[in-house]
Every structure is written in structure tokens, then in C-alpha cells.
VMD Tcl script that draws the C-alpha trace (Angstrom):
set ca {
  {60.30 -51.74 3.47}
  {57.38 -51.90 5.95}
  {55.33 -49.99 3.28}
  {56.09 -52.00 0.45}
  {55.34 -55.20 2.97}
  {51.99 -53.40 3.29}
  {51.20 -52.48 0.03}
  {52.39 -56.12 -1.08}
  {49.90 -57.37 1.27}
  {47.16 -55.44 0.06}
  {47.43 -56.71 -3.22}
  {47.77 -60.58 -1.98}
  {44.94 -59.86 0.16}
  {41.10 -61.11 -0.88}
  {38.11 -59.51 0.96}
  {36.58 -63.64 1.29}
  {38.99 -64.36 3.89}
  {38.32 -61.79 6.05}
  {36.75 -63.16 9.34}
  {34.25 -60.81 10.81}
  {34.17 -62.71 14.24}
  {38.24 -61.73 14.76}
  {38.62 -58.31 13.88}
  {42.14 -58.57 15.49}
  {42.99 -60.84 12.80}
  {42.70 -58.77 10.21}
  {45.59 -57.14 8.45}
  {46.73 -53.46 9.68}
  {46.57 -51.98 6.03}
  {42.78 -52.73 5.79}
  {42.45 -51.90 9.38}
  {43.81 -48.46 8.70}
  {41.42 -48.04 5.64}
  {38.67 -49.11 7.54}
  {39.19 -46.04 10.14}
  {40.10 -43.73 7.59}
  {36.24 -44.76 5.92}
  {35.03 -44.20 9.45}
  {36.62 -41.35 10.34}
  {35.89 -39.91 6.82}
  {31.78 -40.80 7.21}
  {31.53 -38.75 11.07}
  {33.38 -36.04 9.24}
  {30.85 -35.73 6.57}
  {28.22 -36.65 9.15}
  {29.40 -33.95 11.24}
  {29.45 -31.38 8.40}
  {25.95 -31.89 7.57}
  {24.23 -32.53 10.77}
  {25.82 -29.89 12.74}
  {28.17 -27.22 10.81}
  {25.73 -27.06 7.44}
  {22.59 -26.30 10.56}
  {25.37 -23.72 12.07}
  {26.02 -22.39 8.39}
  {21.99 -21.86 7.85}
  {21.74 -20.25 11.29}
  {24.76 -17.56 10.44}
  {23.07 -16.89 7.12}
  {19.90 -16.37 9.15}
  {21.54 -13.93 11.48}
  {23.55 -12.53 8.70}
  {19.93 -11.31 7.07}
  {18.48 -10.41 10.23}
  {21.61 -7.91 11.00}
  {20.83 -6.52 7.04}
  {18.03 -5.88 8.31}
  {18.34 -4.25 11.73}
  {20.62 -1.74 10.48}
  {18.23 -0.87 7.47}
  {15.57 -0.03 10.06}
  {18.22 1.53 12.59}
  {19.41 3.82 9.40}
  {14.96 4.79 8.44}
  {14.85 5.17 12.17}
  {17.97 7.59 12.78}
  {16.94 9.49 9.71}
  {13.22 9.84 11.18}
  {14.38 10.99 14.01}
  {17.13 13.63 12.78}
  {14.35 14.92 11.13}
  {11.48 14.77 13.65}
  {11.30 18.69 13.51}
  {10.49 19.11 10.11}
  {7.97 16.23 10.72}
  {6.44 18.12 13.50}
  {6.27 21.22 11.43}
  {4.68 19.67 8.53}
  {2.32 18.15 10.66}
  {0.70 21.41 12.19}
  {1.01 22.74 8.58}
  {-0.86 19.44 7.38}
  {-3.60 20.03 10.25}
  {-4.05 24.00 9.33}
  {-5.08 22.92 5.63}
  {-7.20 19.87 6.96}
  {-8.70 22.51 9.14}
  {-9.35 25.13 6.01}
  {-10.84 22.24 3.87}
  {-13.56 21.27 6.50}
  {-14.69 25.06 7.26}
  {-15.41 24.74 3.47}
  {-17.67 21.90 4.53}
  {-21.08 23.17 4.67}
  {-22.90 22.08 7.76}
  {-26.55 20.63 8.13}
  {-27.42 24.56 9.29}
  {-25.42 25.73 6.07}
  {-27.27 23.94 3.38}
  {-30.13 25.60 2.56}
  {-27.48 29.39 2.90}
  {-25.68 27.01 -0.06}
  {-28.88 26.45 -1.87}
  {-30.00 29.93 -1.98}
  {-26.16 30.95 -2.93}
  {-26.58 28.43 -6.17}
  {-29.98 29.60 -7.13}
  {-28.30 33.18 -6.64}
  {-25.69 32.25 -9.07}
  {-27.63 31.04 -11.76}
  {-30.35 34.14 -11.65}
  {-26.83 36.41 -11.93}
  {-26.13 34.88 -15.46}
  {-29.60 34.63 -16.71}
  {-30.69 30.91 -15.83}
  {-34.15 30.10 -15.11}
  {-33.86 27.56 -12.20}
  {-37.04 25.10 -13.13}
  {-35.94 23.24 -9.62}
  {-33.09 22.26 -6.78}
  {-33.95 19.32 -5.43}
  {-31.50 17.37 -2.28}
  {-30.99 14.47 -2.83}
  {-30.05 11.26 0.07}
  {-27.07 11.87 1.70}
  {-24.34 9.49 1.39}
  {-22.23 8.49 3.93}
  {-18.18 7.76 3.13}
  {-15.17 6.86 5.17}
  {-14.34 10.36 6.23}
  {-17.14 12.40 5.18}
  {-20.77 12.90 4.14}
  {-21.80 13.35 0.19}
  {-24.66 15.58 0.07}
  {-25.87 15.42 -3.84}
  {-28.08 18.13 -5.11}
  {-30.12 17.82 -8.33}
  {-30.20 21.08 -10.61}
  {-32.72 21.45 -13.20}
  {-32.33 24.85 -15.27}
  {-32.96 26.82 -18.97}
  {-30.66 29.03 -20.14}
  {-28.63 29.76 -23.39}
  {-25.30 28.34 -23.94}
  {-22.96 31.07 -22.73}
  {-25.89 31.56 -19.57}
  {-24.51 27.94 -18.89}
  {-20.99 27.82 -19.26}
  {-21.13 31.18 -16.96}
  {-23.29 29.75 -14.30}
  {-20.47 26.64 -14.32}
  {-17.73 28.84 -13.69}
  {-19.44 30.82 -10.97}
  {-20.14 27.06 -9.00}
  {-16.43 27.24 -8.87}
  {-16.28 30.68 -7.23}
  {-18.56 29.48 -4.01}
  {-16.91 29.83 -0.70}
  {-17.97 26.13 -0.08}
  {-16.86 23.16 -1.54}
  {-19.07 21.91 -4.47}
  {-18.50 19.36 -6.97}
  {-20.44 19.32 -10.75}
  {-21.44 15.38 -11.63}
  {-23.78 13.93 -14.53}
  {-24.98 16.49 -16.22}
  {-26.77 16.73 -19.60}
  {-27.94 19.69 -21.91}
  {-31.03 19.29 -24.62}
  {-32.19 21.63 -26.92}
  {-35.64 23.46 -25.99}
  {-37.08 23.42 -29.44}
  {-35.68 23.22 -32.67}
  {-33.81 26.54 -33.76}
  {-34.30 28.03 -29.98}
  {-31.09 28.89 -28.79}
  {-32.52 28.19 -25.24}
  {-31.07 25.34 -23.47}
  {-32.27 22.53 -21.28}
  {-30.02 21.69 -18.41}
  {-29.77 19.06 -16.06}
  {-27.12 18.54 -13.82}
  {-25.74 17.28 -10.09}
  {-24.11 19.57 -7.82}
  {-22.16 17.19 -4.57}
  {-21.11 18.98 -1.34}
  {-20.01 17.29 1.46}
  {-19.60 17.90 5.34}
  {-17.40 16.14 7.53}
  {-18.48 13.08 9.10}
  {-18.17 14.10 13.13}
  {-18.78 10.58 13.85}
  {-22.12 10.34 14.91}
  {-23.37 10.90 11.56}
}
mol new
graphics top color blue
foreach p $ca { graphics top sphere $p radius 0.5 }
foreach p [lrange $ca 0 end-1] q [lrange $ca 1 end] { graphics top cylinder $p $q radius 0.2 }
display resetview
């Protein structure tokens, strides 16, 4: 019955007669709605200002832990392999170490000139002149360009090409360009740049 009275009371009841100086006055069923609203509001409050922050924080930690064990799993795999690491390594500093004896030196150069002049007299090229160039510095190394002027026939060209390749130092073929002499002359005009390099020691 007590329920009934209540909900009877609720529906008799009109919010204009509620007196906001006597709270005590008021009728339990709106005083128990009242607190359920409150109660309801710190709960949502409370959700929002404090678990949805603690939600964003475990997400947070959540990503961080992804992450950790992604660099725990590079890590353990770097290090069960550290040997083969190691071993590359000398292997990687043996070829770094064949590559710059192929460097010519500043006391080498003008051995590599005569060896390219040597080359082209050996297939029949008439070297008109070798002329160095300005060095140019890089990150890791210096570019020594060398400008080639020579006559030769076709074949006498492509030969004296292939020998370049067959020098104990490196050299590199840039630019080059081939003219005829004279009309119906099979003699051949050409021009070309020859790069070698020499690593840069650091004061250079």
C-alpha cells in the first residue's frame, strides 16, 4: 500500500508547491528522485573525470608495453646473433680495406696516368692529351677527374674502353663524345673523362 500511497502522491503532486526554503517538507517520493538524479550525476561525473582519465592512461601503458616487447624481441634477436654480426663486420672491413688500396694515392697518380696512356698506345690510340682536372672533394672520398683527348678507329676505341676496366685501380669513364676526323676517314675523334678517387684521410 505504501507504494501505491507514493505513487498516488506523485501524481497529485505539482512541482509549484514545492518550497525550496523547507526541504524537509517536501514529499519522500521526490526526495528519493532527487538523490537518485544526484547520485546518478557524481556517477557520470566520476566516470568521466576520473575512470575515462584512468581508461586513457591503461591504453597509454597498454601501447607502451606493445612496444617494449617489440624492441625487447629486435633486441634478443640482435643479440642471439651478435656473432654473425661480428663476423660480418671484419668481413665488411676486409672489403672496405680492398676497395681503398684500389684508391690511388696523391704519389700514385701520375703511375695511373702513365698506365692509361700505356693502355691506349697498346690498342693503337694516339693520345692528343691527359689533362687532371680539380679535385673534388665528397663525403667519404676525393674525385680526381681526368680529361682524355685521343684518335683512333672505332674498334681502337671500344678496345682501349675495355682495357680502362682491366686497371688495378679504380677508374670510372664519364662524358664522353666521339666525332668523325674527316669525312670518309675511318679515324675517330675522342673525347672523354676518366674519375678516380682516393680516400679522404680527413685532412684532405
Amino acid at each position: 500500500m505504501a507504494f501505491e500511497d507514493t505513487l498516488s502522491s506523485l501524481r497529485e503532486f505539482d512541482i509549484n508547491d514545492l518550497d525550496f526554503d523547507n526541504v524537509g517538507s517536501w514529499p519522500v517520493a521526490i526526495k528519493l528522485l532527487i538523490w537518485a538524479a544526484l547520485i546518478t550525476g557524481v556517477l557520470v561525473a566520476g566516470y568521466y573525470y576520473h575512470i575515462e582519465d584512468l581508461q586513457l592512461q591503461l591504453a597509454t601503458v597498454e601501447a607502451k608495453e606493445v612496444e617494449l616487447k617489440k624492441e625487447f624481441e629486435k633486441k634478443a634477436f640482435q643479440a642471439a646473433n651478435l656473432d654473425a654480426y661480428r663476423r660480418q663486420m671484419v668481413e665488411m672491413e676486409e672489403s672496405f680495406g680492398a676497395l681503398v688500396s684500389q684508391l690511388p694515392s696523391d704519389t700514385e697518380v701520375p703511375g695511373l696516368l702513365e698506365d692509361i696512356t700505356n693502355k691506349g698506345l697498346l690498342n693503337g690510340l694516339e693520345i692528343s692529351s691527359i689533362d687532371l682536372q680539380k679535385e673534388q672533394a665528397k663525403e667519404f672520398y676525393v674525385e680526381l677527374p681526368i680529361a682524355i683527348k685521343a684518335v683512333g678507329s672505332y674498334h681502337d676505341l671500344g678496345a682501349f674502353i675495355s682495357a680502362m676496366a682491366g686497371l688495378p685501380r679504380i677508374v670510372t669513364l664519364h662524358d664522353f663524345t666521339i666525332s668523325a676526323q674527316s669525312a670518309g676517314s675511318n679515324r675517330l675523334n675522342m673525347s672523354i673523362i676518366a674519375k678516380t678517387y682516393r680516400y679522404k684521410d680527413g685532412d684532405a
